[in-house]
N, C-alpha and C positions, 0 to 999 in steps of 0.2 A: 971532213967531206968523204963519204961512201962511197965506191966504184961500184957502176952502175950495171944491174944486174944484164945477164946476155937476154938479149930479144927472145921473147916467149911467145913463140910461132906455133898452131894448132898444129899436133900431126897427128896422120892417118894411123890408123894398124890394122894391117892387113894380114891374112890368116897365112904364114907359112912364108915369113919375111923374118929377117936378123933382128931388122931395127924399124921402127914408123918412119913412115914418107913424109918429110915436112911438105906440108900443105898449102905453105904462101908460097908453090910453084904456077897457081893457077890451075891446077888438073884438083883440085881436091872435091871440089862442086861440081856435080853437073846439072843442068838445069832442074832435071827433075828433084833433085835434094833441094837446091835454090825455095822450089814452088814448095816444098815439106815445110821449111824453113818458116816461108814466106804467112802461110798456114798458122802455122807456131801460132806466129807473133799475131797475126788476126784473130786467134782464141785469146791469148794471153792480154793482149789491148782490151778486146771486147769486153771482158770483167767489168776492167772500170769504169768502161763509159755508158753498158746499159744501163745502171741505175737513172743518168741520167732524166731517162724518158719517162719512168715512171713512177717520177716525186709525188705529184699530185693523186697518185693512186696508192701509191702506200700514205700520204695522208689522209685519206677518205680511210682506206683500210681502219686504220687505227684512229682517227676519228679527232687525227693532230693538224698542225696548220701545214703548208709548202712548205713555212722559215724551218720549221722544226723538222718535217722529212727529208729534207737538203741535206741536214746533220748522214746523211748514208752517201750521201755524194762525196761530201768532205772527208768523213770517215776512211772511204775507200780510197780517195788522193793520200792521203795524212800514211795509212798503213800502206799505200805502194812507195811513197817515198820512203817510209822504214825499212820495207824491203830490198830498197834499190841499197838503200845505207847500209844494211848491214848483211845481205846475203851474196846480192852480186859481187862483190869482192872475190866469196869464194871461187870465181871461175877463174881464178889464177890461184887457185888452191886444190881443185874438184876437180876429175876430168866434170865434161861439160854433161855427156848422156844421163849418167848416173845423176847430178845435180837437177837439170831440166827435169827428167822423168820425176822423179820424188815431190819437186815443188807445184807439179800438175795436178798430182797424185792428193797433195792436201790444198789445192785449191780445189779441186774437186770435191773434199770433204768441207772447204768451208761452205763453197754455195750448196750446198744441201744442207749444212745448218741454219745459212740467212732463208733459204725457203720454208723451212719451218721454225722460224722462230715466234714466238708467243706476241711479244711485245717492240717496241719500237727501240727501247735501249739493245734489245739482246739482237736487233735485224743491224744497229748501228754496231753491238761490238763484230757481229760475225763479218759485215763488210769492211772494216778492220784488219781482220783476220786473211780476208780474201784479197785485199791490197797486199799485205804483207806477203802473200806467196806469187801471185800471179806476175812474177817479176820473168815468163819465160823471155819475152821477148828480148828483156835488156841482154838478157846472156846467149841469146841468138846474135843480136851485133857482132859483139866482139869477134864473136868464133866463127865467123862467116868472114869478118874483116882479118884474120891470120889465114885465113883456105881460098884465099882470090889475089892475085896480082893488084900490085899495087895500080895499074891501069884501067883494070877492072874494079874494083873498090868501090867509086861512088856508085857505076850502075848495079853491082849488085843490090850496095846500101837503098839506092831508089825502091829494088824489087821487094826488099822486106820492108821499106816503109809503106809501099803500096800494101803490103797483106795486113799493115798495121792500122792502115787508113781504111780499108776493105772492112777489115774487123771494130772500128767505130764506128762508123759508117752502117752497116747493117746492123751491128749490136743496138744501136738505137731505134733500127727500125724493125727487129724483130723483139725489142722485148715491148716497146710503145704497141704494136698488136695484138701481141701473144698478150700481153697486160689488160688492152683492152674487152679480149673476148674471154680470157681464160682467171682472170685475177692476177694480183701483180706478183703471186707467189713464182705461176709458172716460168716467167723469164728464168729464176733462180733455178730451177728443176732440171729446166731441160739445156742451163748452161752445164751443171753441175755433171747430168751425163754426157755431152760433149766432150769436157775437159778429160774427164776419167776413159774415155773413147780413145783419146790424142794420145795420153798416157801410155797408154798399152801402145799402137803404134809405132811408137818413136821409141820403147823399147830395144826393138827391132833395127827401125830405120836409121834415127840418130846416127850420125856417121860418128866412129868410136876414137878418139883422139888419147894422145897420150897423156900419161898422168904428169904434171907441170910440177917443178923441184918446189919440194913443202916449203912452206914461211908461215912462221906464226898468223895467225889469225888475227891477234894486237896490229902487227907490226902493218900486215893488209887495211887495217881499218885507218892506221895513222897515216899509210900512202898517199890514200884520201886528200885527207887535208893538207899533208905535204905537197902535194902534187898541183890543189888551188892557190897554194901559197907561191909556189916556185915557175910557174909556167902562166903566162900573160895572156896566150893566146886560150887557153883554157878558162879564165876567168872570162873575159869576154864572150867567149860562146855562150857562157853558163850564163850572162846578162841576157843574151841577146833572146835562149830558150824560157825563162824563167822568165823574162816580162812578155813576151806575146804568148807566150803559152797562157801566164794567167791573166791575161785578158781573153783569150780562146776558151777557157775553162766559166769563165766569168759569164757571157754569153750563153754556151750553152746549158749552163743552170740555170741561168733565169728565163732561158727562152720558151722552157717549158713552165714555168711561172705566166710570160707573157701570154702566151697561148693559151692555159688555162682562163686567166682572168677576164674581164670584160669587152675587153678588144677587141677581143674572137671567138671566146668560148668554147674551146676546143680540147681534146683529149690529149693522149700519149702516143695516139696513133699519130696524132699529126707532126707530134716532133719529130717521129722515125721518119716520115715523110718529107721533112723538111732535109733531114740527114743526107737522104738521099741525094738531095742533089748535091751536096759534096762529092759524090763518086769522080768525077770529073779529075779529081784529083791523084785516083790511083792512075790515069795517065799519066799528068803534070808530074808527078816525084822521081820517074827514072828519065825524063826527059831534063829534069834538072841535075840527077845525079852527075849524066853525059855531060851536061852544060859545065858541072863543077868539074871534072876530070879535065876539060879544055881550057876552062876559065880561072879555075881556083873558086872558092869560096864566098870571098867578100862582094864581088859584085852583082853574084847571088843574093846576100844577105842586106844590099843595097834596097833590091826593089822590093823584094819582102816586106822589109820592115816601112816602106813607102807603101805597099800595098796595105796592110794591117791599118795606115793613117786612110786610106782610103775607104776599108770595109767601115772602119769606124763613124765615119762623115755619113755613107747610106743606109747604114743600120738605125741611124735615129728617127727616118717616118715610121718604122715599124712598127711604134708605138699608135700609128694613129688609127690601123685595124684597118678593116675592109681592104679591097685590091691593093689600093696603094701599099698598106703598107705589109700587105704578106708580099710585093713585090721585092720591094725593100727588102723584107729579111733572106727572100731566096738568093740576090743577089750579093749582098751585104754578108750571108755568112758563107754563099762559093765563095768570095774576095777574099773572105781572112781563112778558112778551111785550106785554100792553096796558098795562099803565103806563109800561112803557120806551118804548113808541111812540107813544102820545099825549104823554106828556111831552113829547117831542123836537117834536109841531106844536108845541106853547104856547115852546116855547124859538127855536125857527127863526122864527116869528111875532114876539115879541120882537126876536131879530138886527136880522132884516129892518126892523124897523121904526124901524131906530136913523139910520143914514147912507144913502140910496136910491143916492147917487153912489158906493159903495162896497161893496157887495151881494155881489161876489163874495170881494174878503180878508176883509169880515166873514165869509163863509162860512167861510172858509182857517182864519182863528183860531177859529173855533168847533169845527170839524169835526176838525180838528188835535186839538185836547185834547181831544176826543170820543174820538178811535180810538187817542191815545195812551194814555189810561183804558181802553180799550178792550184794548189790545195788554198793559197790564200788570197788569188785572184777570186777561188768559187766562194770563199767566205765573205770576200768586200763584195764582189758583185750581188750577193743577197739580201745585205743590208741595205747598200747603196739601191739596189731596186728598192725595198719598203719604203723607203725614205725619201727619195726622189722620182724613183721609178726609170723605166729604160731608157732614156736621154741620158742619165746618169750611168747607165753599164757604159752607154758608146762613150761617155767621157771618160772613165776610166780604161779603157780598151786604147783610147789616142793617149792618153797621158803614160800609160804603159809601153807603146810603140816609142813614142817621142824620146822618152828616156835613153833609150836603144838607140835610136837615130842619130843623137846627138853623141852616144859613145863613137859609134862606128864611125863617123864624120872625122871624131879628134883622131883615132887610131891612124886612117886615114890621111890626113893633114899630117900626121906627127912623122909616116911613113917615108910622105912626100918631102918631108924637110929633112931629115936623116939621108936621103938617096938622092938628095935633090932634084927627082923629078919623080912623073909617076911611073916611068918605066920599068922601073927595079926591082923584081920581088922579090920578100922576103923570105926565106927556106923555113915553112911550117905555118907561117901566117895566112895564106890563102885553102890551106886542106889538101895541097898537091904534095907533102914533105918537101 
């Protein structure tokens, strides 16, 4: 048995100081860094979720079906969970400035490859490629979760998941337009100068943290899975992101299927449009973060995962077209857009609050089964639409939720009988340490 390495806390370096400021005093952020931050992670999300919007346009492009254009949807989950696997780690290896800048630096060169690419294989490897780097956001967490009091914590985590939700949320509805007027290349174009824009900025701004005592690279990757194996409350998160996520992921691929198809007959612009009304949500995530900071966690993750049964149940007239059922889906996917991303503070809250010395592979192993839930919810939700069609996404979106429900129920229950009541809570099970 290994003694357990000292708490690996961000610290400042300031120009004309002996030693860096550790940062988990709470003074390390200030708002406006918070909003840089928040940023980031709304470029670095946005990646993956414009393709989204416009499947159906890069299949006319190329003159292939939706099933086979989706293959860039999947693509891009599949290479950001590789990313999350195998890079993120390094930010307990990296300082963070230098790491973030560089992986912005070649997501920038990927989507300027997927915008010129010839063919539909070479548009699939590059968003591959662009999964694989666009991992800022994961490594914004951590190092925002070491430069904030543990008080402050959930609401910060709320303020970058809003710039997270901000950045899916218009990235679908700015490449679904820009796609429709301009060709589905430009979304690609004019992410690509964004990202290389952020780049250079954060150069600069990145607040500069100290360099964290070296560990092999091995030894970081096997943390990983030691880390799923050994901590209870981490696998459970990891069930709880990984099945509504991919039902979340599930939906919004096929929903641009839906809307194409006969139902509605509608473009890419309409799914951005549809996006939109998720905004609602970047309120809803720091209002749950505060709720987790007073609450803990799990009773968070209660109604969540009952909401998710619930978007699920009104998302199925959607199918039937006209008012009804675009009603349906505007309603049906706010429901699961805010339970899927409140859920996710009460679960990163959690993480966080397990190991401080290890903040970033706990991320690795969480965010991994997150977007690999993610990656194979959008794969079932495509076939399952061909074959059954959208009754069939919302069943698999409840049976994904349900699974989870019924975890959390037993954790629950098992708590209750260990303490013999519910009053007792456990240090690290709710996301408060």
């Amino acid at each position: 048995m290994t003694t357990p390495t000292p708490a690996r806390e961000p610290a400042i370096v300031t120009r004309g100081t002996a030693a860096p400021r550790p940062a988990g005093d709470g003074t390390g952020l200030g708002p406006r860094t918070v909003l840089l931050l928040a940023l980031t992670c709304a470029v670095g999300v946005g990646n993956v979720y414009f393709p989204q919007a416009i499947t159906p346009l890069v299949a006319a492009g190329f003159g292939t079906t939706p099933a086979a254009s989706a293959l860039v949807v999947t693509a891009t989950q599949i290479g950001y969970t590789a990313g999350i696997l195998l890079l993120v780690p390094l930010g307990d290896r990296i300082p963070y400035r230098p790491l973030v800048v560089t992986l912005l630096l070649l997501s920038g060169l990927g989507l300027l490859a997927a915008g010129c690419a010839p063919a539909l294989p070479a548009l699939v490897a590059a968003s591959a490629c662009i999964g694989v780097t666009t991992v800022a956001a994961q490594l914004i967490a951590p190092l925002a979760a070491g430069m904030v009091a543990p008080e402050r914590r959930g609401a910060v985590m709320g303020t970058l998941l809003s710039g997270s939700i901000g950045g899916m949320l218009l990235a679908r509805t700015f490449s679904g337009t820009l796609g429709e007027r301009l060709g589905w290349r430009a979304p690609y174009l004019v992410a690509a100068v964004v990202v290389l824009l952020l780049a250079l900025v954060l150069v600069r701004a990145l607040p500069v943290t100290a360099p964290p005592p070296p560990r092999p690279y091995r030894e970081l990757l096997a943390e990983c899975l030691r880390l799923v194996r050994t901590e209870p409350e981490l696998r459970r998160s990891c069930l709880y992101q990984a099945t509504v996520f991919g039902g979340f992921s599930a939906v919004w691929t096929c929903v641009a299927l839906l809307l194409a198809g006969p139902a509605y007959g509608l473009g890419g612009e309409a799914v951005g449009m549809l996006a939109l009304v998720g905004a609602v949500t970047m309120v809803c995530t720091p209002l749950a973060g505060r709720l987790v900071d007073r609450k803990g966690s799990d009773p968070v993750n209660l109604v969540c995962l009952l909401g998710v049964l619930v978007a699920a149940a009104v998302l199925v007239p959607g199918a039937l077209g006209g008012t009804a059922g675009a009603v349906a889906l505007v309603v049906g996917t706010l429901i699961l857009d805010v339970a899927m991303q409140c859920g996710t503070v009460a679960n990163v809250a959690r993480v966080f609050a397990l190991r401080p010395d290890a903040r970033s592979r706990l991320n690795t192993a969480y965010m991994t089964c997150a977007y690999l839930g993610g990656s194979i919810g959008s794969w079932a939700g495509v076939r399952i639409h061909d074959r059954v069609g959208w009754p069939g996404v919302c069943a698999l979106v409840a049976f994904l939720a349900a699974l989870s429900l019924a975890r959390h129920l037993a954790a629950s229950y098992g708590r209750r009988s260990r303490t013999g009541g519910p009053g007792v809570r456990v240090p690290g099970a709710d996301g408060r340490g």
